[in-house]
FITIVEX-228807 format. One line per 10 residues: number of its first residue (from 0); their letters; for each residue z, x, y of C-alpha. Coordinates in Angstrom, 1 decimal. Layout:
<recs>
NUM	A	Z/X/Y  ... .
</recs>
This chain:
<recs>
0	XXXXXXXXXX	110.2/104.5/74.5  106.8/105.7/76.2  103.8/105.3/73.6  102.9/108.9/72.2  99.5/109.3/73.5  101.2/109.0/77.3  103.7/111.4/76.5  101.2/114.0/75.7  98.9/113.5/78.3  102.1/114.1/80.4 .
10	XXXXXXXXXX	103.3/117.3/78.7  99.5/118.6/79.0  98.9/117.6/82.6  102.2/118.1/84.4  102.0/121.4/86.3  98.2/120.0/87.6  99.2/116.3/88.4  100.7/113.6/90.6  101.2/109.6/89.8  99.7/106.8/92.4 .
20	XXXXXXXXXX	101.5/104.1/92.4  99.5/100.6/94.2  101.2/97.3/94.4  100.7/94.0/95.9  102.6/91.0/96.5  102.6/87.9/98.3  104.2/85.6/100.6  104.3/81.6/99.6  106.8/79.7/101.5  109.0/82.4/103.1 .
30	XXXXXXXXXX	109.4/83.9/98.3  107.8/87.0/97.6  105.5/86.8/94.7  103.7/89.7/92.4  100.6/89.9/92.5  98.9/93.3/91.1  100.3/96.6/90.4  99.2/100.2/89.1  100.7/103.1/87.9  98.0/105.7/86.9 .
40	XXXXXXXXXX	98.4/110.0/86.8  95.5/112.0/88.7  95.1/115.7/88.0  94.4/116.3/91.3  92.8/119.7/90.7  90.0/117.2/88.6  90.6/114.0/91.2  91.4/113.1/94.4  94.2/111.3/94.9  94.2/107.9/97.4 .
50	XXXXXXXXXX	96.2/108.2/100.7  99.6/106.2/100.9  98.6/102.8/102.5  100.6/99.8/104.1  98.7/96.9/104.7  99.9/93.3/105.6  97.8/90.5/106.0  100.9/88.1/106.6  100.2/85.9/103.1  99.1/89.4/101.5 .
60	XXXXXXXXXX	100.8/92.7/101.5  98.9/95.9/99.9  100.8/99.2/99.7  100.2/102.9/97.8  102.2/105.5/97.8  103.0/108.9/95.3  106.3/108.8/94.1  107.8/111.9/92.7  106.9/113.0/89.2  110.5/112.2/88.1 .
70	XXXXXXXXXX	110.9/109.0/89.5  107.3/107.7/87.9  108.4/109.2/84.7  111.9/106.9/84.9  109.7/104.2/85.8  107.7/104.7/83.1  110.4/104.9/80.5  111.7/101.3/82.2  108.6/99.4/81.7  108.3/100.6/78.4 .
80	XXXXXXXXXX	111.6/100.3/77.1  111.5/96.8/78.8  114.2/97.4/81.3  115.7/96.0/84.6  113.3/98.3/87.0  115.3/100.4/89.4  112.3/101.3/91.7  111.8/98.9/95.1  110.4/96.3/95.9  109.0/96.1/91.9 .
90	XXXXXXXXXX	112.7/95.6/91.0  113.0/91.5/92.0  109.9/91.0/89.7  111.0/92.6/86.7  111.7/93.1/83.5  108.1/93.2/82.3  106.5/92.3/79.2  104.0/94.2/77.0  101.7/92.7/75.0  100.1/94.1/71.6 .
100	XXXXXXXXXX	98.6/96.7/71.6  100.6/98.8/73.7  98.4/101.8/74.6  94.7/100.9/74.1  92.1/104.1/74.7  89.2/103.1/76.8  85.9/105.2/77.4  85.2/106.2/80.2  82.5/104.5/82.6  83.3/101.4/80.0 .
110	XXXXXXXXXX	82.2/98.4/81.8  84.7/95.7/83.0  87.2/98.0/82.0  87.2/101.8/83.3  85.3/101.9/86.3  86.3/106.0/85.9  84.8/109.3/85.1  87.5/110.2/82.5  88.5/108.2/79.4  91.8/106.5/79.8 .
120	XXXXXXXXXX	94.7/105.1/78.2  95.7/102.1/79.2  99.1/99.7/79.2  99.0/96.3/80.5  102.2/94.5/81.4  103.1/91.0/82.6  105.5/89.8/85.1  107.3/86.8/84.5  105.8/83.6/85.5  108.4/82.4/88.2 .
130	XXXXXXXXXX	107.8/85.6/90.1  103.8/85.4/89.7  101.4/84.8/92.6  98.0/82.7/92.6  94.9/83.2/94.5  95.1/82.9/98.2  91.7/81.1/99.2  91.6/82.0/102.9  90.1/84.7/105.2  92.1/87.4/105.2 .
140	XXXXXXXXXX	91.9/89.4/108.6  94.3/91.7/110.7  93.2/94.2/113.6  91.6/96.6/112.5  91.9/96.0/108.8  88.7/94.7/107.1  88.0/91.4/106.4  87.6/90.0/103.1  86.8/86.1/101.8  90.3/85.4/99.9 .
150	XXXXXXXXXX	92.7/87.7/98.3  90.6/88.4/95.2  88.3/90.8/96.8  91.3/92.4/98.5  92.9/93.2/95.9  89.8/94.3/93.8  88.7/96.4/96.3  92.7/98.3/97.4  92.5/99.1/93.5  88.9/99.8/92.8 .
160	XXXXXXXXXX	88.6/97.5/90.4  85.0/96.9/89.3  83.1/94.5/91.0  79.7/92.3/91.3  78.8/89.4/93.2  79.8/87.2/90.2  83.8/89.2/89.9  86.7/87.0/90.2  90.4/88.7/89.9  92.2/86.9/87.9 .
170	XXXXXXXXXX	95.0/89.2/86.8  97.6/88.1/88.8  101.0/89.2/87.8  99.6/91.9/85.7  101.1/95.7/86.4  98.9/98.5/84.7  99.7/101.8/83.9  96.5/103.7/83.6  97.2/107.9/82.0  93.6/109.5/82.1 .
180	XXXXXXXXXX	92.9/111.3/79.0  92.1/114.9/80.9  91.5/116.6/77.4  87.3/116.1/77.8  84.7/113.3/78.4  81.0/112.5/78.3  79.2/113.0/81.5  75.9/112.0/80.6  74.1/110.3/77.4  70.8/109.4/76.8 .
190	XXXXXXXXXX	68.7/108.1/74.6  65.0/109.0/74.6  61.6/108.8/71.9  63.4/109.2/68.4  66.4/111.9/70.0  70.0/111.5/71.2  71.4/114.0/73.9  75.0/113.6/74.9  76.5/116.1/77.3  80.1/116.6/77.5 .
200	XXXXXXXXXX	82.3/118.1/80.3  85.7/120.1/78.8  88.9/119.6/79.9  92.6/121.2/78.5  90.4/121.0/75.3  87.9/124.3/74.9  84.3/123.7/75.3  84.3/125.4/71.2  86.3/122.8/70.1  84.8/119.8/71.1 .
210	XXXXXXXXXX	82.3/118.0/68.7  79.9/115.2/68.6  78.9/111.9/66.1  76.6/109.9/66.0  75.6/106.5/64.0  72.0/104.6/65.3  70.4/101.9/63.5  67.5/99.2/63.9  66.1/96.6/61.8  64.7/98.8/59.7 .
220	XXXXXXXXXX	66.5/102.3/59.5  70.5/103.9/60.1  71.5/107.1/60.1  74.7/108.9/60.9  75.4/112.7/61.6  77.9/115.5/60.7  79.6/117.0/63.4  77.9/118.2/65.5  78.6/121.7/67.7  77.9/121.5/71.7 .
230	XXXXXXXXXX	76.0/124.3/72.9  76.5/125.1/76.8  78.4/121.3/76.8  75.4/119.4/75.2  74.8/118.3/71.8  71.0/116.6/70.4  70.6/114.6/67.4  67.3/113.8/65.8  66.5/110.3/64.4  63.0/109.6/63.5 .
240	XXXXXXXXXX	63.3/106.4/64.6  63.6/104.4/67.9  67.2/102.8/67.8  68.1/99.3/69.1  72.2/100.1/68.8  74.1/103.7/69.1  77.7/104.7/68.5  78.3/108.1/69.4  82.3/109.7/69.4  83.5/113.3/71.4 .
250	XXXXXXXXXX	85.9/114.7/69.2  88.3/117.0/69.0  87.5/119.2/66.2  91.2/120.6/65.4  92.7/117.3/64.6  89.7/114.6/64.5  90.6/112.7/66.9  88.0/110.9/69.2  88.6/111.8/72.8  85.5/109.7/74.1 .
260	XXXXXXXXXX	82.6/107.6/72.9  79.5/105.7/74.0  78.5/102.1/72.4  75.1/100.9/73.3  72.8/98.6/72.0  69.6/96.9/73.0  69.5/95.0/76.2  72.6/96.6/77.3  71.6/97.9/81.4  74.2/100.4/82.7 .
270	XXXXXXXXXX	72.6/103.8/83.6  75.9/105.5/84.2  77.0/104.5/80.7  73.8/105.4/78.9  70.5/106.4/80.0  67.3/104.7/78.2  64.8/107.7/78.6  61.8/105.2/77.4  60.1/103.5/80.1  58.6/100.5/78.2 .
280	XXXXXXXXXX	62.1/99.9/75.9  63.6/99.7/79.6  61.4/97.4/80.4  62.2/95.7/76.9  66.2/95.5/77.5  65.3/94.3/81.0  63.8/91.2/79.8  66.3/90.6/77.0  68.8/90.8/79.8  66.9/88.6/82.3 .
290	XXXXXXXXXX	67.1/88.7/86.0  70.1/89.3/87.6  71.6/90.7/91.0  69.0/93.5/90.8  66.5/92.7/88.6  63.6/89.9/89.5  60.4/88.7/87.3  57.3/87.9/88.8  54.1/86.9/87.2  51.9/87.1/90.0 .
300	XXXXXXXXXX	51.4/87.2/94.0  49.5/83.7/94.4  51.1/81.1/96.7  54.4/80.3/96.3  55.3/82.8/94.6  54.3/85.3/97.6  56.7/82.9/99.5  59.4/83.9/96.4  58.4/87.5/96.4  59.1/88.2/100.0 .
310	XXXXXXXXXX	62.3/86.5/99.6  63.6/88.9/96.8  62.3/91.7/99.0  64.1/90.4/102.0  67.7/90.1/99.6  66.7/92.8/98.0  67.3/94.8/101.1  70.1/92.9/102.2  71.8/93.5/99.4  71.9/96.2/96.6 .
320	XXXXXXXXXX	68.7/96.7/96.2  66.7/95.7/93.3  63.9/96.2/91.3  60.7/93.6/91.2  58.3/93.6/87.9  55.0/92.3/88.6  53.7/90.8/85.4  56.6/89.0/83.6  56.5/85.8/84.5  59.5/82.9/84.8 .
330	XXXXXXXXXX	59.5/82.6/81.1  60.0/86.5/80.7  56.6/86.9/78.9  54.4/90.0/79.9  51.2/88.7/81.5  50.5/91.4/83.2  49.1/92.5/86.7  46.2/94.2/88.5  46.5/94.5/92.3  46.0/96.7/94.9 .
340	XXXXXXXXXX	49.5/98.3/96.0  48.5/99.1/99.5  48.0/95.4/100.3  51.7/94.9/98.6  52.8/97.6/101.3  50.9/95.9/104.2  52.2/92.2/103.2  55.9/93.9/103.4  55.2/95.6/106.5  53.7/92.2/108.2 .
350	XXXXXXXXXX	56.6/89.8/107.3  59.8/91.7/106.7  61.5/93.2/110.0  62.7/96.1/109.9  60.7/98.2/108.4  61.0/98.0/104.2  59.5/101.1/102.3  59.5/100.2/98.3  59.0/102.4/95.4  56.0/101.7/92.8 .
360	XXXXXXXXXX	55.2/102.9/88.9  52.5/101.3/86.6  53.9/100.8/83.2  52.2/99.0/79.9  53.8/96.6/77.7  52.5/95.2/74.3  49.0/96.0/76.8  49.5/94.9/79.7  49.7/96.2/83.1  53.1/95.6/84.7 .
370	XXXXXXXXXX	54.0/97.1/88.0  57.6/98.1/89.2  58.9/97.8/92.8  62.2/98.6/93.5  63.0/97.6/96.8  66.1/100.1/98.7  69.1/98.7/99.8  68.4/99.0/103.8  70.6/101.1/106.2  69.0/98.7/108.9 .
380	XXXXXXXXXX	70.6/95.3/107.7  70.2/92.9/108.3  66.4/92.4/107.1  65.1/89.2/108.3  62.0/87.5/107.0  59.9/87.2/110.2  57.7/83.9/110.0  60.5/82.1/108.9  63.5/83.7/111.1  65.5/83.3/107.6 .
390	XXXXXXXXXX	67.9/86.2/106.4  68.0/86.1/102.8  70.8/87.4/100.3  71.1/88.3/96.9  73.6/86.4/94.7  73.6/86.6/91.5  69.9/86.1/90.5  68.8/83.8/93.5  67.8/84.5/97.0  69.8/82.6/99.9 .
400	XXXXXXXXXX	69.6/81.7/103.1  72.5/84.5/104.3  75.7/82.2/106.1  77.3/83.7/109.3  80.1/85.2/107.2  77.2/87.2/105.4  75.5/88.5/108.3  79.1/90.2/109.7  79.2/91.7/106.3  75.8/93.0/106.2 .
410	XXXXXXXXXX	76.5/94.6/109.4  79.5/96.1/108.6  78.4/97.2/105.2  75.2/98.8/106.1  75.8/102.4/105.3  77.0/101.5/101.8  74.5/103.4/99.5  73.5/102.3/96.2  71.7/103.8/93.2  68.5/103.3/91.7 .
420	XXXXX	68.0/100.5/88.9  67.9/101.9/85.8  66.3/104.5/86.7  62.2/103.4/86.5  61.1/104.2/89.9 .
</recs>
């Protein structure tokens, strides 16, 4: 009954591994309801495993726990074979139903849908509809548990699912079972002036037989590789071109099989996924993607848009961080820009309290002079803009005046590091 590609991951990984199991459920009217559920292995010599949780909210109830290997493996077996469930409390909302495909293999890092640092093979079943909860829009607030707007970003962040500030979950009644593929995965790829570098780390499969392909194109040119060997875990491919879309595939060289892969094409922003090593084509894919949570244009400093430059620095800091390129205007059309950076440093220092200490480069497009300034996200938050007493966030790609539900969260959250923006400054 359990698809083949869990069963070996099982048989390779058992010795080394433990199974999570996370669930959540609701309350509506005195009925429990599903809401959410996982069921994932962790090698925990390659992982760490999440501590058993109970957490009730009243309308809400999170729990995690590590069930033994031979009771996951039952349950496993149940869900599959589409079963009455014998495991508490999940037993009341079952039998479930898989859709088609059964087992799908996801890359790893793959945005939206593996938010992890190993590829994955991944089930998704469905509860039936009586038993199914909907989103609870209310505060959600115990003591000493942390607050969160509704049950949505509860439950996104108990399972780390991956989230932005325009994430809604949506998967209510969903229960997935998540069996990392531990056999090897890419750890870094990057694509720089006419070369391709992908570096992989080895799992249960040897270092000697792990191989890479590649396939790159543009408008003008393709061209696809043999396998290639890894030497000390990286592998380089030459192209004589500069790509705008790249497939590349880890294999395993005993069988064929593809363990992990990389898809990336022009425009596409996600530094953990693949690295653009060519400052003015990140500058390119920037404006093809336009601005966003972290990403602002600005065509010059001239009043207002000093007013609107301050204002992304301000929720800049309040928020993620984010990166500011002078000389693209509104219209995302270079038009360049010539200024002096110490006066940029002064004007920050003068209106923004606390103290803000951006990051500059000078990059050229198509001629022009563009700066970059990526303002950190602040460990002093919140950042207020001082001659207007306003405290700005960032959401989605506007600044806003922060509500009072913001500024607890900005307090509460302002130790949370995050990375650079693709990597520029």
């Amino acid at each position: 009954m359990i698809p083949e590609e869990i069963k070996r991951s099982l048989a390779e990984h058992r010795e080394q591994s433990e199974f999570e199991l996370s669930f959540a459920t609701t309350t509506d009217l005195g009925a429990k309801r599903f809401a959410y559920a996982s069921l994932e292995l962790i090698r925990t010599d390659l992982e760490k495993a999440k501590p058993n949780r109970d957490i009730d909210y009243g309308p809400l109830q999170l729990h995690r726990s590590h069930p033994k290997w031979e009771v996951a493996e039952k349950l496993l077996d149940q869900l599959y074979g589409g079963q009455q469930l014998e495991f508490e409390p999940l037993t009341q909302f079952s039998p479930f139903n898989i859709p088609n495909p059964l087992v799908q293999a996801i890359s790893s890092k793959a945005v939206y849908r593996n938010n992890r640092i190993w590829p994955i093979f991944l089930g998704e079943l469905y509860c039936t509809n009586p038993t199914r909860a909907s989103h609870i829009q209310r505060i959600m607030t115990k003591p000493n548990l942390p607050l969160y707007p509704a049950s949505s970003e509860a439950i996104g962040e108990f399972f780390g699912l991956l989230q932005g500030q325009n994430y809604f979950f949506n998967d209510y009644g969903k229960l997935v079972v998540v069996i990392p593929d531990y056999r090897a995965r890419i750890s870094e790829f990057r694509i720089g002036y006419e070369q391709l570098i992908l570096e992989a780390v080895s799992g249960s499969v040897k270092a000697e037989s792990l191989r890479c392909k590649v396939f790159a194109s543009n408008q003008s040119n393709s061209t696809s590789s043999e396998d290639l060997k890894l030497t000390e875990g990286r592998a380089k491919f030459s192209l004589g071109f500069d790509p705008t879309k790249v497939v590349a595939a880890l294999t395993d060289a005993r069988d064929g099989s593809i363990i992990d892969s990389r898809d990336w094409s022009q425009g596409f922003i996600n530094p953990d996924y693949a690295k653009v090593e060519r400052p003015s084509q990140q500058i390119r894919d920037m404006i093809v993607a336009g601005e966003g949570k972290r990403i602002e244009f600005k065509g010059s400093l001239d009043n207002p848009s000093k007013d609107e430059f301050l204002e992304t620095v301000i929720a800049f800091s309040n928020s993620e961080g984010g990166l500011i390129l002078l000389g693209i205007n509104d219209n995302r059309v270079p038009v360049g820009y010539k200024g002096d950076k110490e006066n940029i440093i002064k004007m920050i220092r003068d209106t923004c309290e606390p103290i803000i200490e951006p990051s500059f480069k000078d990059y050229e497009l198509d001629g022009f002079p563009i700066l970059a300034i990526e303002i950190p996200s602040g460990q002093d938050r919140p950042y207020v803009l001082k001659y207007r007493g306003v405290i700005y966030v960032r959401i989605g790609s506007n600044d806003v005046p922060a509500s009072r539900l913001d500024i607890d969260q900005l307090i509460q959250n302002r130790n949370v590091p995050y990375g650079k923006v693709g990597g520029l400054v």
